[in-house]
PLY file of the C-alpha trace (Angstrom):
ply
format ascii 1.0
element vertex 205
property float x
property float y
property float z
element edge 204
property int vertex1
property int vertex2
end_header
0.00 0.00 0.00
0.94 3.20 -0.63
-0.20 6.58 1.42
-1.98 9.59 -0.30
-3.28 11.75 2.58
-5.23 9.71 4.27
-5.96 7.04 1.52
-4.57 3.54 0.94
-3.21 3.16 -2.42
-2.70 -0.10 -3.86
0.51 -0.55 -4.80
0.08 -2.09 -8.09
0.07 -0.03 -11.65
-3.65 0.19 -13.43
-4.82 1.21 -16.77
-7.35 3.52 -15.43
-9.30 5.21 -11.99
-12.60 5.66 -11.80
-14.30 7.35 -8.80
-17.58 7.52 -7.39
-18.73 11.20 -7.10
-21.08 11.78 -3.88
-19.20 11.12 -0.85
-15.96 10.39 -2.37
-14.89 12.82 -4.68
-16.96 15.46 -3.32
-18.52 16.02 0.50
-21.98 16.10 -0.51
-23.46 13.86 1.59
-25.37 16.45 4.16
-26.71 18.27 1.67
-28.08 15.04 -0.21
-29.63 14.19 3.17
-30.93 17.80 3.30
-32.60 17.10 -0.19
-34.02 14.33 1.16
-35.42 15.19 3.88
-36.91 18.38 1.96
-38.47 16.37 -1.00
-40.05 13.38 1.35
-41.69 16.41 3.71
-43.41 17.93 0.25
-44.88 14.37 0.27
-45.98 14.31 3.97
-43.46 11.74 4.47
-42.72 11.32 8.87
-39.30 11.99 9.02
-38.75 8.49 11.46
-39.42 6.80 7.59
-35.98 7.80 6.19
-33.41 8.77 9.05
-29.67 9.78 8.77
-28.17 6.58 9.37
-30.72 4.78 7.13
-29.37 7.11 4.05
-25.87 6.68 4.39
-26.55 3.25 4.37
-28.21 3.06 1.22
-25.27 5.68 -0.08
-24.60 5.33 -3.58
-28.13 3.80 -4.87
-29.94 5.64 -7.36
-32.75 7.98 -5.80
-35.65 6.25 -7.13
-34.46 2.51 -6.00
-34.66 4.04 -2.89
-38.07 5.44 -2.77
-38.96 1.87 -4.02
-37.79 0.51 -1.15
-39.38 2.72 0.75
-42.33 1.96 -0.41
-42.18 -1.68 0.00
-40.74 -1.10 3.45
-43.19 1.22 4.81
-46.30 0.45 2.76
-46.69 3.82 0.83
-47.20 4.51 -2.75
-44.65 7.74 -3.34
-44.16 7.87 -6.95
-40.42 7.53 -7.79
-40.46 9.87 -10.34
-41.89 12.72 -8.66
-39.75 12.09 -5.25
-36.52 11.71 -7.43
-37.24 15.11 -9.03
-38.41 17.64 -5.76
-34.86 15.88 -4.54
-33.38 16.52 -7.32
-34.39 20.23 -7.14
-33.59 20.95 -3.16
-30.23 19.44 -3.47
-29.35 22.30 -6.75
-30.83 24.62 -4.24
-28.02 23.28 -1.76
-24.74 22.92 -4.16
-23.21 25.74 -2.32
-22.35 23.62 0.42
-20.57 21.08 -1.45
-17.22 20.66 -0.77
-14.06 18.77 -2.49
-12.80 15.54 -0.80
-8.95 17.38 -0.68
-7.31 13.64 -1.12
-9.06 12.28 -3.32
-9.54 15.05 -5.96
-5.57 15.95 -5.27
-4.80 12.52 -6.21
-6.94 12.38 -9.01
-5.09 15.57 -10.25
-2.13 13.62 -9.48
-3.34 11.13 -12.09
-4.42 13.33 -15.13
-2.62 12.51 -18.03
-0.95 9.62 -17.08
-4.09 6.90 -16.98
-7.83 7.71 -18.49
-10.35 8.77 -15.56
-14.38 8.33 -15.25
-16.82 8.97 -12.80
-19.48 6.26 -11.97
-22.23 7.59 -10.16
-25.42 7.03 -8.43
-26.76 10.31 -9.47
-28.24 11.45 -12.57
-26.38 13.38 -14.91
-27.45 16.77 -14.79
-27.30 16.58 -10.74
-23.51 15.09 -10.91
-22.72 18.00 -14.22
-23.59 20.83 -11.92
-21.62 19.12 -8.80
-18.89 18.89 -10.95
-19.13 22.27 -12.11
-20.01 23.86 -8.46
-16.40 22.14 -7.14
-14.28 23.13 -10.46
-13.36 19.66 -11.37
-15.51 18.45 -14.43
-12.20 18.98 -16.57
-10.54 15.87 -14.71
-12.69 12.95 -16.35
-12.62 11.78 -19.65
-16.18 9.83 -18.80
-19.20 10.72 -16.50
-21.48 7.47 -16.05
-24.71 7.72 -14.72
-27.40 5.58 -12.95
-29.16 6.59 -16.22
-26.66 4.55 -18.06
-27.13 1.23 -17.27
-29.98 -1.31 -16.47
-28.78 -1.87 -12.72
-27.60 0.03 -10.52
-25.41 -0.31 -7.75
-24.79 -2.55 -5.95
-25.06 -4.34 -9.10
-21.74 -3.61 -11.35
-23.16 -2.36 -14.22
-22.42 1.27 -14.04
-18.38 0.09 -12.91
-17.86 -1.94 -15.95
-19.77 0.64 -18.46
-17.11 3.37 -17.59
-14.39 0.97 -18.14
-15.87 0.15 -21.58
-16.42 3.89 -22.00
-12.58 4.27 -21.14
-11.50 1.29 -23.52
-10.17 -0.48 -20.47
-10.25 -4.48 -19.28
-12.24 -3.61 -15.33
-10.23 -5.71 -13.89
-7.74 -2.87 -14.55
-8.78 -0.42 -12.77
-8.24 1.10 -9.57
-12.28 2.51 -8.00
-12.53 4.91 -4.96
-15.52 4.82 -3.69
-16.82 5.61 0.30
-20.66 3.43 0.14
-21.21 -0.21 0.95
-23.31 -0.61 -2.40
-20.60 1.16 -4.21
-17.84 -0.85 -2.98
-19.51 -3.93 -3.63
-20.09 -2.73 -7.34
-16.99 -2.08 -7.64
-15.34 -5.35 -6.59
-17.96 -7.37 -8.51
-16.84 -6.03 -11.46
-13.21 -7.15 -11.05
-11.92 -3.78 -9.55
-9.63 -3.30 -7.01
-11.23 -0.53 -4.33
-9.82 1.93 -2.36
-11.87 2.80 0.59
-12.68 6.65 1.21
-13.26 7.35 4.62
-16.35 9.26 5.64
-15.63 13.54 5.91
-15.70 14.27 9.76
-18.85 16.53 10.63
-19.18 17.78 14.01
-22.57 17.11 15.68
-25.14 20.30 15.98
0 1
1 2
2 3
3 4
4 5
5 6
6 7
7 8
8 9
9 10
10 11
11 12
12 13
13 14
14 15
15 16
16 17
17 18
18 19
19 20
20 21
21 22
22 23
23 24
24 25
25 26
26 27
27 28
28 29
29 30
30 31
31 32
32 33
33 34
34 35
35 36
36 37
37 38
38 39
39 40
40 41
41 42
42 43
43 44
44 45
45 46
46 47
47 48
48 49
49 50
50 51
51 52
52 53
53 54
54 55
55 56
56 57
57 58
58 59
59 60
60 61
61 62
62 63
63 64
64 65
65 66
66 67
67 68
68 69
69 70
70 71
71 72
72 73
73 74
74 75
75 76
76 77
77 78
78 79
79 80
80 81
81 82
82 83
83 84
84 85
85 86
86 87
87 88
88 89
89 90
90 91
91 92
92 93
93 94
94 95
95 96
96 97
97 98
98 99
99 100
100 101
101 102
102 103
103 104
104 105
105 106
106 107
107 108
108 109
109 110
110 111
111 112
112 113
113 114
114 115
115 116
116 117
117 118
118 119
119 120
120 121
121 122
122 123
123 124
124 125
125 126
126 127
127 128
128 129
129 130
130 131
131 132
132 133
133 134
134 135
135 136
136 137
137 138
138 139
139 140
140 141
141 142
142 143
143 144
144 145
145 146
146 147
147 148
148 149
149 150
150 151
151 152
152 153
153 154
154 155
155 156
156 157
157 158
158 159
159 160
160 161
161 162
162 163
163 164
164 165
165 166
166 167
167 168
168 169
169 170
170 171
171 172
172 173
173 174
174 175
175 176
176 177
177 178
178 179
179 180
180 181
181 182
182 183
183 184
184 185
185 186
186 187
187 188
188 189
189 190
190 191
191 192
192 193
193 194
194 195
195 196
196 197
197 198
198 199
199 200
200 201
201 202
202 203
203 204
């Protein structure tokens, strides 16, 4: 292993990184919550349905598996569609408090121009385009994968192994970050090695 900051680098050479945006490229993860919160309370949603440490737990999912679940969990009827966009809309309202991950956007400046780069997200694409653009780094990646992309998405492996194809690179040579349990797993199942990114410290209010 080698250390970057605080990250674990594997020590071995790869033919491309891609990263996972929310929570690992970017601190964004309170103000997705915020979003959350905000869009389910439009719906009369009890806020005891979807609590902080449920979300982080289902980090990295797209927004309307989640509602699904949701439903099935809790026995509503939310339509995914209409939950995904009022989300959609409080978190642009939010994007001023997003904030870089310092390691792992220095070392994927550390890495431009030496390997291809992609993003594989759980967001949609004009949500993770206006991230991007809010934090000054969309001129990094040579490929932005969506949930939109693919048929599955994550945990499923789908949206790891379409930016590989996207990058003209074998997966199982290429080095993810990524910070979510269903992101992770993604990751790995489609033959990646994974470094970890730990969770941004926020104090309690």
């Amino acid at each position: 292993m080698i250390k970057f900051g605080e990250l674990d680098i594997p020590a071995g050479s790869y033919d491309a990184v891609i990263f996972d945006l929310d929570g690992t490229l970017v601190d964004s993860m309170p103000a997705h919550f915020a979003a959350w919160s905000d869009a389910l309370a439009q719906f009369n949603v009890p806020k005891d349905v979807f609590p902080e440490d449920v979300f982080y737990s289902m980090g990295g999912r797209p927004t309307t598996d989640i509602v699904a679940e949701i439903n099935g969990e809790f026995g509503l009827s939310l339509d995914p569609a209409d939950v995904a966009l009022a989300k959609r809309e409080a978190f642009m309202n939010l994007l001023g408090q997003v904030e870089i991950n310092e390691d792992v956007v220095n070392y994927a400046k550390s890495m431009r121009g030496k390997v291809p780069m992609g993003i594989a997200t759980g967001g949609t694409r004009v949500v993770a385009e206006k991230t991007l653009q809010a934090v000054g780094i969309s001129d990094l990646f040579d490929e932005v994968v969506t949930a939109s992309d693919v048929e599955r998405g994550k945990p499923a492996p789908d949206i790891f192994v379409e930016t590989a194809n996207r990058l003209e690179v074998d997966p199982k040579k290429c080095l993810a970050f990524e910070d979510a349990p269903a992101g992770i797993m993604a990751a790995q199942c489609a033959g990646m090695d994974v470094v970890t990114v730990p969770a941004p410290f926020h104090c309690v209010k």
